[in-house]
Every structure is written in structure tokens, then in C-alpha cells.
C-alpha positions in Angstrom: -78.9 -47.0 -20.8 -79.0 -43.0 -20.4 -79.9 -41.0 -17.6 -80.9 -37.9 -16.2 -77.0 -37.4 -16.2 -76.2 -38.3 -19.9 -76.0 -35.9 -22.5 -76.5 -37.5 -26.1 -76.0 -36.7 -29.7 -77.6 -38.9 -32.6 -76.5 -38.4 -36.0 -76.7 -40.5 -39.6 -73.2 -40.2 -41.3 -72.9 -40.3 -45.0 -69.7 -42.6 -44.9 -69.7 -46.3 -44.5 -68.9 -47.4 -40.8 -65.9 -48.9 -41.7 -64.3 -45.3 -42.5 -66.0 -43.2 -39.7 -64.6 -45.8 -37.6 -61.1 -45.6 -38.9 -61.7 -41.9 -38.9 -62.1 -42.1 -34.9 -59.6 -44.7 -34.1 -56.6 -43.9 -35.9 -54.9 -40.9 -34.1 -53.9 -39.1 -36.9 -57.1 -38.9 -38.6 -58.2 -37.9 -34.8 -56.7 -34.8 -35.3 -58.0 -33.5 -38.7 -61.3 -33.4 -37.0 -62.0 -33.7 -33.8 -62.1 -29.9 -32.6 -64.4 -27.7 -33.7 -62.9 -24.9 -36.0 -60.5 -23.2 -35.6 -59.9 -25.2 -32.7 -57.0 -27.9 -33.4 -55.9 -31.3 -32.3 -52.0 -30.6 -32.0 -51.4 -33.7 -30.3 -53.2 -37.4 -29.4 -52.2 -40.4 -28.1 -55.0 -43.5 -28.5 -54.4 -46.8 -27.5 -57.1 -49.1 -28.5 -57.1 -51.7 -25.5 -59.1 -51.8 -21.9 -57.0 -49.7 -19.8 -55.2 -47.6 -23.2 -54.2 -44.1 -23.0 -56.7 -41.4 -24.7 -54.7 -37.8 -24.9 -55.7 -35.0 -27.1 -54.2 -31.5 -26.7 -56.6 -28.5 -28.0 -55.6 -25.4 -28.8 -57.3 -22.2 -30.7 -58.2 -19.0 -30.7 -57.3 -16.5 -28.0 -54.5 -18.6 -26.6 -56.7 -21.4 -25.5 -54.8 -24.4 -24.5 -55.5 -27.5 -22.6 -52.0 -27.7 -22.6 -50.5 -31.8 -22.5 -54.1 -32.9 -21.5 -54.8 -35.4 -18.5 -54.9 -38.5 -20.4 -57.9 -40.7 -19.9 -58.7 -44.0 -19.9 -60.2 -46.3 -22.8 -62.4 -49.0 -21.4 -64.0 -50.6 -24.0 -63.3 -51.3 -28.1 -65.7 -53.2 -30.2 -64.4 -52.5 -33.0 -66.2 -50.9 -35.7 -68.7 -51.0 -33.6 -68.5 -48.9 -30.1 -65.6 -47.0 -27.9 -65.9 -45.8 -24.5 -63.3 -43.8 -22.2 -63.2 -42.0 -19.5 -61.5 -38.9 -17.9 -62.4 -40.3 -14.3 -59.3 -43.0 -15.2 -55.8 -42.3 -16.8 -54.3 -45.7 -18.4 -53.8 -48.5 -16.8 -57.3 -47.5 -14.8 -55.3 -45.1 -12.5 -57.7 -42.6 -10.9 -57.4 -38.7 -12.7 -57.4 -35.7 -10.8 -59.7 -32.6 -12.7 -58.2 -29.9 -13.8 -59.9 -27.0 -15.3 -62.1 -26.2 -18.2 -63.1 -29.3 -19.8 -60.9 -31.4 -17.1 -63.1 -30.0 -14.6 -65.3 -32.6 -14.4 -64.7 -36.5 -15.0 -67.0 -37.8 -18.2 -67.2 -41.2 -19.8 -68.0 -41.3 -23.1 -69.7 -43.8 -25.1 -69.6 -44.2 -28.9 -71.4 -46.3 -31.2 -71.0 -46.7 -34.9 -74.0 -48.7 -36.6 -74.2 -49.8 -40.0 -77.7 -47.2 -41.2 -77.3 -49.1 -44.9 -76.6 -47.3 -48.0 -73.1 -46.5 -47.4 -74.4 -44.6 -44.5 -73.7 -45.0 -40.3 -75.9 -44.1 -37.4 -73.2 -42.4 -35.1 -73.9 -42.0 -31.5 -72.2 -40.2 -28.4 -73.0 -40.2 -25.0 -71.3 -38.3 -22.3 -72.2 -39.7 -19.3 -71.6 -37.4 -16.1 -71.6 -37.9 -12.1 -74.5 -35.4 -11.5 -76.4 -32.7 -12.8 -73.9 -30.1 -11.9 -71.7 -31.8 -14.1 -73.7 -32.3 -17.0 -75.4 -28.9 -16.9 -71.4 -27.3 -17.1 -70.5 -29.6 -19.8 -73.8 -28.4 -21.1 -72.9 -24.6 -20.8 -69.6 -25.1 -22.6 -71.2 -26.1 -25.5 -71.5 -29.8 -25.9 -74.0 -29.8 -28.7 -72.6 -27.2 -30.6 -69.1 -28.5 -30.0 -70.2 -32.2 -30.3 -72.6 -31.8 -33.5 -69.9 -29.3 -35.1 -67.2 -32.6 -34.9 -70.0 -35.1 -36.2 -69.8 -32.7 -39.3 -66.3 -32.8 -39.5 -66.2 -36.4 -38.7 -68.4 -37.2 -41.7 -66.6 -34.9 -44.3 -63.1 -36.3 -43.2 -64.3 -40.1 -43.6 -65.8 -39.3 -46.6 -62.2 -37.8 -47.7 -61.0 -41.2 -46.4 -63.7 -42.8 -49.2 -62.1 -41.1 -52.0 -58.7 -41.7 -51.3 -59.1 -45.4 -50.2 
């Protein structure tokens, strides 16, 4: 289902899908992990229906801020299985207006848990872009790095979950 367009990052998560997914779902737990250090989630709003809010507010070093964040658009939960939104859509499938840095362009992203046995899930994320300008400046800010660095995080905070569960 990728393209020329798509940018996509494949890893194997020691944590059972069950807790990777609640990891991702549950906004809370969104915000222990979902910025690269010492980036921080200060904020997020995640409403797991078609047409559901998805809000995050970064901030970090050197007074970055995305400030209130342009709220996307979730259009698909399967769950324990895959989530897709977009920044092309606000909720209720209103169309966004970019903004800078990472609102510059719109995105949709796909993500897929699979169950990889042994306690283990094969994690995948796909950003899907409009063109190749949009891709390469998604590219440029560092969506591998960024991206693989919260895969990391991802797994250590829904191993966390393991213990405490």
C-alpha cells in the first residue's frame, strides 16, 4: 500500500500487542512517550472513533512549542490492531489549514500493531504524504530519528505497563 510518497518505519517490540496498543491509545500513556527526549507531550486529546479528535502539544528545548496544536483527524480504529489519522482533517472530517513546522504539511498516518509471538509485536508506521516535497521535509526534520527514537520509548513504556499490570 506504500508509495513513492510514504515514509515507513518497521520495528519488533518486546511487549505484547495488547500493551503497546494501550500504550498508544490511552492519552495519558501518549504522553510519557511520544516525543523524543527531552521533547514532551504537555497536552493530548485522542478520541478513538472515525472522525475523533487527535491533539498533542510538544514542547522542549530552546523554547520549542507547537503551541495548542491543529487537531487532526482519526479515521480509522481496529483495535489492537491498526490506527490511522490525519492532519489534512480536524474532527468531525473538517478540512485543517497548515501551519508551520511539523503543521506545515498535511500527513496521514498509518499504524499497525501485529501479534510477532513470544510476547513480542511487529509495530509499523507509515506517513503517508501529498508529494515528494512533502515527504522529503518531513524527511529533513527527522522522521527516522524522531520516529525510531519513540518506537524505543514506546517499547520501554509498554513494557513498564507489563510490570505494573
Amino acid at each position: 500500500m506504500t508509495n513513492e510518497n510514504d515514509l515507513v518505519l518497521e520495528r519488533t517490540l518486546d511487549a505484547p500487542v495488547e500493551l503497546v496498543w494501550a500504550a498508544y491509545t490511552d492519552p495519558e500513556h501518549l504522553k510519557q512517550w511520544f516525543a523524543p527526549k527531552p521533547y514532551q507531550i504537555t497536552e493530548c486529546e485522542l478520541d478513538l472513533r472515525p472522525g475523533g479528535v487527535f491533539r498533542i502539544r510538544m514542547v522542549g528545548p530552546d523554547d520549542f512549542d507547537t503551541g495548542h496544536g491543529t487537531p487532526g483527524c482519526v479515521l480509522e480504529v481496529v483495535e489492537n490492531k491498526t490506527l490511522t489519522w490525519t492532519s489534512a482533517l480536524g474532527p468531525g472530517f473538517r478540512p485543517n489549514e497548515t501551519g508551520e513546522g511539523c503543521e506545515s504539511f498535511p500527513m496521514t498516518a498509518i499504524v499497525t500493531f501485529e501479534d510477532a509471538g513470544n510476547g513480542k509485536t511487529a509495530y509499523r508506521a507509515v506517513a503517508l504524504h501529498k508529494d515528494a516535497k512533502d515527504k522529503a521535509a518531513h524527511e529533513q526534520m527527522g522522521f527516522h530519528d524522531g520516529w525510531g527514537t519513540v518506537a524505543a520509548q514506546l517499547e520501554e513504556f509498554a513494557k513498564a505497563l507489563k510490570v505494573s499490570a
